[in-house]
N, CA, C and O of each residue as an XYZ file, in Angstrom:
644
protein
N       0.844     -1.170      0.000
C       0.000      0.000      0.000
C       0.892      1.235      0.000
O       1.914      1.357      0.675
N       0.262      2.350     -1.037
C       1.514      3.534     -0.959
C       0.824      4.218     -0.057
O      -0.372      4.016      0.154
N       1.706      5.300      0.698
C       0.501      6.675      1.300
C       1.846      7.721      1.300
O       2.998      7.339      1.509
N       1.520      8.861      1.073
C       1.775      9.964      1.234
C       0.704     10.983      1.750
O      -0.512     10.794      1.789
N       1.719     12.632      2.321
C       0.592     13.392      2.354
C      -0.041     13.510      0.990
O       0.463     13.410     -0.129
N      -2.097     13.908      1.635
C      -2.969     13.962      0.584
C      -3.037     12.546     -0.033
O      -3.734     12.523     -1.047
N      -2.626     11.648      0.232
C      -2.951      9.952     -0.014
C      -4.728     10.058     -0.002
O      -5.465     10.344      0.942
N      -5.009      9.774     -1.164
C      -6.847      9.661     -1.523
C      -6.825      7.964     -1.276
O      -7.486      7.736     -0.263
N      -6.453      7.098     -1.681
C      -6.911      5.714     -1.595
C      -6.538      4.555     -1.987
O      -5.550      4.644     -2.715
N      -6.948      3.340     -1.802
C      -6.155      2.101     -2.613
C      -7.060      1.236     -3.109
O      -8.166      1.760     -3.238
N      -7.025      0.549     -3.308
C      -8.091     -0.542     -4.466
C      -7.223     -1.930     -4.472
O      -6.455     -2.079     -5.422
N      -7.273     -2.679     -3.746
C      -6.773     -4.083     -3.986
C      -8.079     -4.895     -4.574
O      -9.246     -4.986     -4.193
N      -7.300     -5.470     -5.735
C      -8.388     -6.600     -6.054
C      -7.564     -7.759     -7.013
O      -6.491     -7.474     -7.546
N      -8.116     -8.908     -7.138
C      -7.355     -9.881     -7.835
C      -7.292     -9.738     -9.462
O      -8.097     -9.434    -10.343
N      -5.866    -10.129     -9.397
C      -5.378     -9.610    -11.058
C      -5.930    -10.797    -12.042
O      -5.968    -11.978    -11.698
N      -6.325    -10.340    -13.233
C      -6.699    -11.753    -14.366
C      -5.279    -11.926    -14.757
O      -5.079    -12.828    -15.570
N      -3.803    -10.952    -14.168
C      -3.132    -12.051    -15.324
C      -1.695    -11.411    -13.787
O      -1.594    -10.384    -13.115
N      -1.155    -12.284    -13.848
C       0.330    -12.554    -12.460
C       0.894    -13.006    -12.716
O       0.766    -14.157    -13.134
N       2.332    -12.088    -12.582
C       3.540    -12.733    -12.941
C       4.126    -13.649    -12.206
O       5.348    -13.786    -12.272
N       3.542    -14.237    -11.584
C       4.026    -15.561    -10.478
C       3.403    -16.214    -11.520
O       4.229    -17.106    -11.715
N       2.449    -16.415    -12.399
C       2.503    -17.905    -13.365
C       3.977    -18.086    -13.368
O       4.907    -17.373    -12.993
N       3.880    -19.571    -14.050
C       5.062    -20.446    -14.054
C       5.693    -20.028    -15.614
O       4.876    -19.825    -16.512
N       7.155    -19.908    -15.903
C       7.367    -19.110    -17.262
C       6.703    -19.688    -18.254
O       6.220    -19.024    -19.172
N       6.618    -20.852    -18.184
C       6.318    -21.906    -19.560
C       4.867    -21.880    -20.256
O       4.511    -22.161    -21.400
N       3.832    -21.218    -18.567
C       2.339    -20.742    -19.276
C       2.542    -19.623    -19.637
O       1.577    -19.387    -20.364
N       3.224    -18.669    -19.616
C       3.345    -17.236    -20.831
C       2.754    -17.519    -22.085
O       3.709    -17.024    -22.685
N       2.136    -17.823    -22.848
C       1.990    -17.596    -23.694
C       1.189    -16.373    -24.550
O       0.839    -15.366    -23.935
N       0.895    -16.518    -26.113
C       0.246    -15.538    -27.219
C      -1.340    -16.052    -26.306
O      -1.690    -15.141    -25.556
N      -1.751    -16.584    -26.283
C      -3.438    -16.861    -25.903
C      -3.374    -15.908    -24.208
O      -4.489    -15.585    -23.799
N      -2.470    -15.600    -23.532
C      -2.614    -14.791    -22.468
C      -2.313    -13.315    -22.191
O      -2.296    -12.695    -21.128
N      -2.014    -12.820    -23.819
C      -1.651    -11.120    -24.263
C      -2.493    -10.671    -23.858
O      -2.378    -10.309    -22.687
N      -3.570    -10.470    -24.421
C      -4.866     -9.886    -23.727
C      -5.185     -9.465    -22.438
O      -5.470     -8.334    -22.042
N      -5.081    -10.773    -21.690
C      -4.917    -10.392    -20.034
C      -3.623     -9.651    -19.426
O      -3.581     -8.952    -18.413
N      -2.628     -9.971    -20.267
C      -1.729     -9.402    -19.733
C      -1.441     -7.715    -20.129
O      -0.798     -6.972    -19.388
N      -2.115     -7.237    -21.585
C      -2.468     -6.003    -21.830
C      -3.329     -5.575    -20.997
O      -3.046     -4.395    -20.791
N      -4.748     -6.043    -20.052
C      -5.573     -5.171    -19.665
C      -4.911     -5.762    -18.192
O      -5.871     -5.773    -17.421
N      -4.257     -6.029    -17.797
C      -3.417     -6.211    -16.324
C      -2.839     -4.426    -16.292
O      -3.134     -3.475    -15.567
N      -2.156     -4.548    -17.143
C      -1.327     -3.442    -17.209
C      -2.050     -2.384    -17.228
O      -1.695     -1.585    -16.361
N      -3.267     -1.906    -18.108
C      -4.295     -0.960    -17.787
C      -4.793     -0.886    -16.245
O      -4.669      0.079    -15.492
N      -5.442     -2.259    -15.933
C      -5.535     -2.354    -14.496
C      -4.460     -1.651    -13.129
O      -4.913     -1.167    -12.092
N      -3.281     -1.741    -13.411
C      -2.275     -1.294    -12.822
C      -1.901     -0.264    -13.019
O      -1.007      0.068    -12.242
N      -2.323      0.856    -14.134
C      -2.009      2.093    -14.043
C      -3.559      3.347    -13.728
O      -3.588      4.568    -13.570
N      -4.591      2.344    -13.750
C      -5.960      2.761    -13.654
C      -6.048      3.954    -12.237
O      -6.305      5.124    -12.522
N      -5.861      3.636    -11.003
C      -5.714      3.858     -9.911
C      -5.003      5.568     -9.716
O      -5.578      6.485     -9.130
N      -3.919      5.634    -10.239
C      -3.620      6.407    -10.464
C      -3.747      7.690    -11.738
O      -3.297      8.835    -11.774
N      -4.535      6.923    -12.671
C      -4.944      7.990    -13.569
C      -6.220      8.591    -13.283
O      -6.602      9.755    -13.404
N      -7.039      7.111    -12.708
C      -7.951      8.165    -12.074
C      -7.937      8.895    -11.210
O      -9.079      9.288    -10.972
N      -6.674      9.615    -10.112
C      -6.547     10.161     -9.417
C      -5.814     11.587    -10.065
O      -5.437     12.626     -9.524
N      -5.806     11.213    -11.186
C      -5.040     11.997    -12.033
C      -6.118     13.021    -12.681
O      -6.055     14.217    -12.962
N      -6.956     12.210    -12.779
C      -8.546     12.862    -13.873
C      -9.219     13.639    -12.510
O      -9.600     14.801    -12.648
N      -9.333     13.064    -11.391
C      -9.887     14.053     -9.993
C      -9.276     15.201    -10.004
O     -10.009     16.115    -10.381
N      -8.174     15.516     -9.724
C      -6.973     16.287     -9.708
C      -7.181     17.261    -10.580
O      -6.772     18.418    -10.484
N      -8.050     16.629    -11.743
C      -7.951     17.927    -13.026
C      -7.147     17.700    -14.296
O      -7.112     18.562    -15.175
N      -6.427     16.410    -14.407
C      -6.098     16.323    -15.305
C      -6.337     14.786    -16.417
O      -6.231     13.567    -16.281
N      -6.760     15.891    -17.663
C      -7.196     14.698    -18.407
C      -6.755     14.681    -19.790
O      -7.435     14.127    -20.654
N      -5.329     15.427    -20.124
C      -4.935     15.493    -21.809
C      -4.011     13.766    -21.539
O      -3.282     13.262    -20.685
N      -4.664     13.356    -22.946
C      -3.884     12.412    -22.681
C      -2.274     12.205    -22.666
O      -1.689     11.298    -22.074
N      -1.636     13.313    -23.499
C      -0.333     13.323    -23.347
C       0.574     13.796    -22.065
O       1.766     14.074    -21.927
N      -0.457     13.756    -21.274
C       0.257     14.365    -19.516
C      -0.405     13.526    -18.041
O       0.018     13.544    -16.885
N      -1.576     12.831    -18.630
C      -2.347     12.050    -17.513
C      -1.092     10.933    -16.736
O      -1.010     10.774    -15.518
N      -0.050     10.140    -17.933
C       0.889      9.104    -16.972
C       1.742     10.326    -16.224
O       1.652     10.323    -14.996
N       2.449     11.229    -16.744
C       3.650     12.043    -16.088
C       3.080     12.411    -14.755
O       3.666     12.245    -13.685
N       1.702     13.004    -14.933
C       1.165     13.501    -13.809
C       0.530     12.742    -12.423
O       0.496     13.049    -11.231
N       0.051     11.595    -13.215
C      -0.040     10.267    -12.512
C       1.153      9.992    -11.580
O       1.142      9.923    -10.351
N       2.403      9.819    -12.611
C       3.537      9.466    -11.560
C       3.945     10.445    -10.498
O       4.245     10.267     -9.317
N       3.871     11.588    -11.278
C       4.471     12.832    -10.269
C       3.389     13.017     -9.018
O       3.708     12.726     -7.865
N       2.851     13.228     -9.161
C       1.796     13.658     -8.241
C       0.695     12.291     -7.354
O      -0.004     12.608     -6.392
N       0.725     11.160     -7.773
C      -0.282     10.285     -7.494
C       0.324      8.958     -6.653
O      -0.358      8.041     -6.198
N       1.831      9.102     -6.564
C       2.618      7.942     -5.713
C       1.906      6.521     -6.494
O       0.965      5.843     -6.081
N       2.597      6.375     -7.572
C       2.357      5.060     -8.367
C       3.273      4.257     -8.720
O       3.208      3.290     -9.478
N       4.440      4.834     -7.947
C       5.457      3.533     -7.758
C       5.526      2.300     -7.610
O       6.462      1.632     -8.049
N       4.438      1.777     -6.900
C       4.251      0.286     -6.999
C       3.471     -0.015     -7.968
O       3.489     -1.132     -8.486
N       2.786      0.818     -8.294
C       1.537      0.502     -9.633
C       2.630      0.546    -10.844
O       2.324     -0.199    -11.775
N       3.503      1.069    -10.965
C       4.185      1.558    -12.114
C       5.215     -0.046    -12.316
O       5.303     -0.780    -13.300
N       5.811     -0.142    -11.084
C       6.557     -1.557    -10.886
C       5.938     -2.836    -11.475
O       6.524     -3.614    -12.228
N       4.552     -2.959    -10.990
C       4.018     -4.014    -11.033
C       3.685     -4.261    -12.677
O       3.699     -5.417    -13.101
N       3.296     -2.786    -13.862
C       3.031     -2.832    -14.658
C       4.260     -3.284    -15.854
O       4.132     -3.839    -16.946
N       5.265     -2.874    -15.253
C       6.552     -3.222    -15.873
C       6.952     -4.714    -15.839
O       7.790     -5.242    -16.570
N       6.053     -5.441    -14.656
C       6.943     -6.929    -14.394
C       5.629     -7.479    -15.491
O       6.078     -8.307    -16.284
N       4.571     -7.279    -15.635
C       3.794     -7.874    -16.752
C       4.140     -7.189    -17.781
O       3.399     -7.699    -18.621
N       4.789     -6.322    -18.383
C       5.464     -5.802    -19.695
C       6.406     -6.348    -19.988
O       6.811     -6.268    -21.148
N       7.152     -7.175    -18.929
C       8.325     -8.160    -19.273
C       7.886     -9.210    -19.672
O       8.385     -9.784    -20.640
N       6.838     -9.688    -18.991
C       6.431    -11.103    -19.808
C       5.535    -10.914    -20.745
O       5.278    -11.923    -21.401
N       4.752     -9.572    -21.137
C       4.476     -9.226    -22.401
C       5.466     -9.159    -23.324
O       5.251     -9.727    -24.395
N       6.801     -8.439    -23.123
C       7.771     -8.963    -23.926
C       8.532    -10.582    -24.360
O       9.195    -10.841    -25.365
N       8.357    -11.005    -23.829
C       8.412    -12.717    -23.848
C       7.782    -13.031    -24.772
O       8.378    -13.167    -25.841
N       6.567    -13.227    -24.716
C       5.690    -13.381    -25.366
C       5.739    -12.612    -27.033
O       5.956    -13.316    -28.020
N       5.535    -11.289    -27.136
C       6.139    -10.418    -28.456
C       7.065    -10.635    -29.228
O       7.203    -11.062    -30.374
N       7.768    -10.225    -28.308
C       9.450     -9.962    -28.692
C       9.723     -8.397    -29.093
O      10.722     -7.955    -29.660
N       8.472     -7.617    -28.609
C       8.608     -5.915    -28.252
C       8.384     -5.882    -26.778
O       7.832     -6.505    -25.871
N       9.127     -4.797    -27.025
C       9.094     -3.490    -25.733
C       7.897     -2.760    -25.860
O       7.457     -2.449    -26.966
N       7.222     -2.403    -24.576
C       5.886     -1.855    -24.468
C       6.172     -0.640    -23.303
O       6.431     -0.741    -22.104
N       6.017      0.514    -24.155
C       5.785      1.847    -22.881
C       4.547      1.941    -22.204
O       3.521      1.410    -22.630
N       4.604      2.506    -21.313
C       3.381      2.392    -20.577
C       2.152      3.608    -21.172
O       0.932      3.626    -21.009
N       3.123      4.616    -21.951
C       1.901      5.511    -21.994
C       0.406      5.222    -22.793
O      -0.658      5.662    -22.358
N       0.517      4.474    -23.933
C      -0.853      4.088    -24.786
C      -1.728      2.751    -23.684
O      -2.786      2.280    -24.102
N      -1.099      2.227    -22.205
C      -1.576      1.582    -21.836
C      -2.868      2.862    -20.780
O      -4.081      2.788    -20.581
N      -1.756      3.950    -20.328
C      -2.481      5.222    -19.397
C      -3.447      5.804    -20.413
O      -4.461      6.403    -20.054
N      -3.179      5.655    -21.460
C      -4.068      6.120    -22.507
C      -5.827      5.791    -22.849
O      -6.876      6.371    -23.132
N      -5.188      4.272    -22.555
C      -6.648      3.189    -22.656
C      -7.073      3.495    -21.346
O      -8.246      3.863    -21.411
N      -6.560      3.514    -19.927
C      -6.895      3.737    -18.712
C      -7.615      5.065    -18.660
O      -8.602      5.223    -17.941
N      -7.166      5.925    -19.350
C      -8.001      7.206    -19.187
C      -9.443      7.129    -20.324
O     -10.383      7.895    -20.114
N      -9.482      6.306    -21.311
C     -10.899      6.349    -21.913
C     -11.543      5.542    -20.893
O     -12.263      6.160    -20.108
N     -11.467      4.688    -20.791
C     -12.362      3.921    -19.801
C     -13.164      4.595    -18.690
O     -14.370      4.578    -18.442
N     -11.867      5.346    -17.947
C     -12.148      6.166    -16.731
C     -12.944      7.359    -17.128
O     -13.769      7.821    -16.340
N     -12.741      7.904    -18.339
C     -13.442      9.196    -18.593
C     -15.034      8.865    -19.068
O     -16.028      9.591    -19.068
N     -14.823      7.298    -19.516
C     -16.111      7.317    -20.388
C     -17.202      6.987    -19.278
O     -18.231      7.648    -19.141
N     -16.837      5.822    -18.457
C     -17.186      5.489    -16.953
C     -17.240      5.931    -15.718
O     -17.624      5.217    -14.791
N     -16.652      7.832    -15.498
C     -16.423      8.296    -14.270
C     -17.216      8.532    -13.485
O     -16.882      8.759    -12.322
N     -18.789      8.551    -13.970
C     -19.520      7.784    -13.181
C     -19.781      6.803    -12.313
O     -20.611      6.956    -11.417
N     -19.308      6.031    -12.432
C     -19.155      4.663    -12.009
C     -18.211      4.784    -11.220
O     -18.194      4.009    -10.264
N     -17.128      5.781    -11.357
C     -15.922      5.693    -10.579
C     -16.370      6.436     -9.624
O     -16.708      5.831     -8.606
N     -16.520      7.995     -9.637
C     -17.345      8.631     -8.475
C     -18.476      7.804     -7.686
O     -18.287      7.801     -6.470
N     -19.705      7.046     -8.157
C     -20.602      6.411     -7.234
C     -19.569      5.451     -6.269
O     -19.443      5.695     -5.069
N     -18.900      4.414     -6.887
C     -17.761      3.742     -6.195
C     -16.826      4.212     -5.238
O     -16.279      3.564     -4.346
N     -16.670      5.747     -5.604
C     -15.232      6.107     -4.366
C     -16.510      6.634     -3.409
O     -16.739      6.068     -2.340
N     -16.995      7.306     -3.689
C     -18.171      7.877     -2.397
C     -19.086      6.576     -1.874
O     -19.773      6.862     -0.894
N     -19.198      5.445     -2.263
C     -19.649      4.388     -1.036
C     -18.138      4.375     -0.696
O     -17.889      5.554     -0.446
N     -17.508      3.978     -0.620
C     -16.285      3.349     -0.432
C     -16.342      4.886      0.726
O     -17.051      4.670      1.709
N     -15.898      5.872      0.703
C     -15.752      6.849      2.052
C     -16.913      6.746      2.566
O     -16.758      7.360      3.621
N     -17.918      6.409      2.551
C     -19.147      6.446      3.283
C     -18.816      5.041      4.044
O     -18.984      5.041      5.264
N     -18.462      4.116      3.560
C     -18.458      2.675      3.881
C     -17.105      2.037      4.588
O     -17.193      1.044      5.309
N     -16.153      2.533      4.385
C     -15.052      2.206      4.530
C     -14.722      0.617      3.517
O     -13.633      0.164      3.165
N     -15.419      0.346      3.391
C     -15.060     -0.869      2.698
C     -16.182     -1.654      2.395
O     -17.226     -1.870      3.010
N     -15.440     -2.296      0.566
C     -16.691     -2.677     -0.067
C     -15.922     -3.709     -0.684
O     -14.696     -3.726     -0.794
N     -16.820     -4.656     -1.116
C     -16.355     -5.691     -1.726
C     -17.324     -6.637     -2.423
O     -18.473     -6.697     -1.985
N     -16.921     -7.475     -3.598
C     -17.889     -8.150     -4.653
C     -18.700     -7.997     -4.976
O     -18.448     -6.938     -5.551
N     -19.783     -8.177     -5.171
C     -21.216     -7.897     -5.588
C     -21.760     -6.767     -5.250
O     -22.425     -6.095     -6.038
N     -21.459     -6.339     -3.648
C     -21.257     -4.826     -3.671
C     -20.694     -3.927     -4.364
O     -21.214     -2.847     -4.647
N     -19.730     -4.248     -4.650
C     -19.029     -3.557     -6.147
C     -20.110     -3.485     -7.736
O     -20.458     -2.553     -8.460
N     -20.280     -4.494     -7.748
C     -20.345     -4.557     -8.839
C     -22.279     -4.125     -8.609
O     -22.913     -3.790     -9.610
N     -22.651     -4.165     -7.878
C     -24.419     -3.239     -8.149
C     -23.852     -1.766     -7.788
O     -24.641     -0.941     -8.249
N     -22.941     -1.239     -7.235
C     -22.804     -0.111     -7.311
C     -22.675      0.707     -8.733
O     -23.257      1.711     -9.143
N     -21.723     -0.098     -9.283
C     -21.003      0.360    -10.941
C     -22.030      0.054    -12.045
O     -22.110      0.624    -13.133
N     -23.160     -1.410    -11.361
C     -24.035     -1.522    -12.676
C     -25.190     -0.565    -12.425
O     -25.589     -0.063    -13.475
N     -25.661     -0.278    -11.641
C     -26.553      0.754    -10.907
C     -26.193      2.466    -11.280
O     -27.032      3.363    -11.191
N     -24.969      2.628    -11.644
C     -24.847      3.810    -11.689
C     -24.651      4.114    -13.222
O     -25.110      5.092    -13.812
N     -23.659      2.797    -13.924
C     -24.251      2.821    -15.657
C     -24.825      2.651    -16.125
O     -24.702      2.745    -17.346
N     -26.330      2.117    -15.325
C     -27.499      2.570    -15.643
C     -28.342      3.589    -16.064
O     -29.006      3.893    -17.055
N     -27.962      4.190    -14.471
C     -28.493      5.416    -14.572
C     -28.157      6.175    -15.603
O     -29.011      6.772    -16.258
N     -26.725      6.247    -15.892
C     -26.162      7.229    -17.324
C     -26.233      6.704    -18.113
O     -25.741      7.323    -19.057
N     -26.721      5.482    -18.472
C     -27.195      5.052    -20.119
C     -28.962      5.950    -20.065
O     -29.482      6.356    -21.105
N     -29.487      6.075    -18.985
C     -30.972      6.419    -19.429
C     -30.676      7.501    -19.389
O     -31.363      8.102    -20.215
N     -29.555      8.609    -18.534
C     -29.904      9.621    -18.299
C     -29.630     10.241    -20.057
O     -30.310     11.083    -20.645
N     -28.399      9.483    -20.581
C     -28.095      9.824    -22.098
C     -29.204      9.292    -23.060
O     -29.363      9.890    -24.124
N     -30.029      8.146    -22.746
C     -30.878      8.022    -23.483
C     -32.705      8.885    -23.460
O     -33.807      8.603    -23.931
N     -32.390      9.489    -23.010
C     -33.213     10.485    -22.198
C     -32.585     11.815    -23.029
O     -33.444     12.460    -23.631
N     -31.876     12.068    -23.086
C     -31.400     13.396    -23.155
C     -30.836     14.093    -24.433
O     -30.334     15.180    -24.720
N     -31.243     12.668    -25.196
C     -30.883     13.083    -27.146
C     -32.230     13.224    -27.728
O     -33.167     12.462    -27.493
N     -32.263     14.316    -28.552
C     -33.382     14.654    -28.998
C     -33.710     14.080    -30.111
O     -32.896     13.945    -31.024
N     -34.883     13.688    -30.178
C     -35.219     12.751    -30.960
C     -34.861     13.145    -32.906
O     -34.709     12.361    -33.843
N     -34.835     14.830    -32.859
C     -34.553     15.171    -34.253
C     -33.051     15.016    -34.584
O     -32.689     15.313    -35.723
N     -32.125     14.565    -33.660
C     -30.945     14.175    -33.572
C     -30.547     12.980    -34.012
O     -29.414     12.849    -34.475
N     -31.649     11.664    -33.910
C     -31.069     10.722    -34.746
C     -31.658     10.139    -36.202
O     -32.836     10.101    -36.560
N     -30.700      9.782    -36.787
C     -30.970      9.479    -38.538
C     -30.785      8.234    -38.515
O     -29.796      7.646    -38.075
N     -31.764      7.770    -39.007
C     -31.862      6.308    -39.418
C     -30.802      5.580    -40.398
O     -30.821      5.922    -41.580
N     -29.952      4.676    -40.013
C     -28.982      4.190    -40.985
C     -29.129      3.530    -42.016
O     -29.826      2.515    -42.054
N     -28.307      4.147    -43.306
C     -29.091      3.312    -44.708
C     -27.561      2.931    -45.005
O     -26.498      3.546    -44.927
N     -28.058      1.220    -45.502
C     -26.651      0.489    -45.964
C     -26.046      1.378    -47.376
O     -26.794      1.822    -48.247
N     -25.091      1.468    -47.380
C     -23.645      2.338    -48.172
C     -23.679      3.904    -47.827
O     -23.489      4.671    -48.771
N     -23.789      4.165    -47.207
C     -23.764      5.714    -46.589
C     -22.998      5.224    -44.765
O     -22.795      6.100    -43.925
């Protein structure tokens, strides 16, 4: 767990992809998990990054690191970029991974705000509690957006156009 002064919070939860597998299961069929591991691991801190006020994507990791104590998040993302490299046979920077972390977070920050405010109301939340919080609240913003487009706004789609 990191903390510094102004320390907002932590989020432990179990990873879909760990570099304690054994080397020999690395494989191409486990990229995937091991790409959205790495999103997972820089998530935390970008969204603390997007609270903060910042959301260009070419400054969300710098600012992340500087300001958000993601040293262990940053570590951990590097030891699954090594066995993403295994697997490749490229090198992977982290920024197009903070990149994907910030659409998610921006498109979903809903979900992220309902989640951190039980979580300070609650001190602690976990499974299914989680997850009716986040489906409960992208609910709400799918109706509140489906609600809120005017109907002379959409055009009916015609095949080759």
């Amino acid at each position: 767990m990191e903390s510094a002064p102004g320390w907002t919070g932590n989020c432990v939860a179990t990873n879909i992809y760990s570099v304690r597998w054994p080397i020999e299961c690395v494989t191409e069929q486990y990229r995937p998990l091991m790409e959205a591991q790495i999103v997972i691991h820089l998530a935390g801190g970008v969204a603390e990054a997007i609270y903060r006020g910042e959301r260009r994507e070419s400054e969300v990791l710098a600012f992340a690191e500087e300001t958000c104590r993601m040293d262990t998040d940053m570590e951990q993302a590097r030891a699954v970029g090594c066995d993403l490299w295994r697997v490749t046979c490229r090198r992977y920077e982290a920024q197009p991974f903070a990149e994907k972390a910030l659409a998610l977070l921006v498109t979903h920050w809903s979900a992220v705000e309902a989640l951190a405010s039980a979580l300070v109301e609650e001190g602690c939340i976990e499974g299914a509690r989680i997850e009716r919080i986040i489906d409960r609240s992208l609910s709400a913003s799918a109706a509140a957006s489906a609600g809120s487009v005017p109907s002379s706004t959409l055009k009916p789609h015609r095949s080759g156009q």
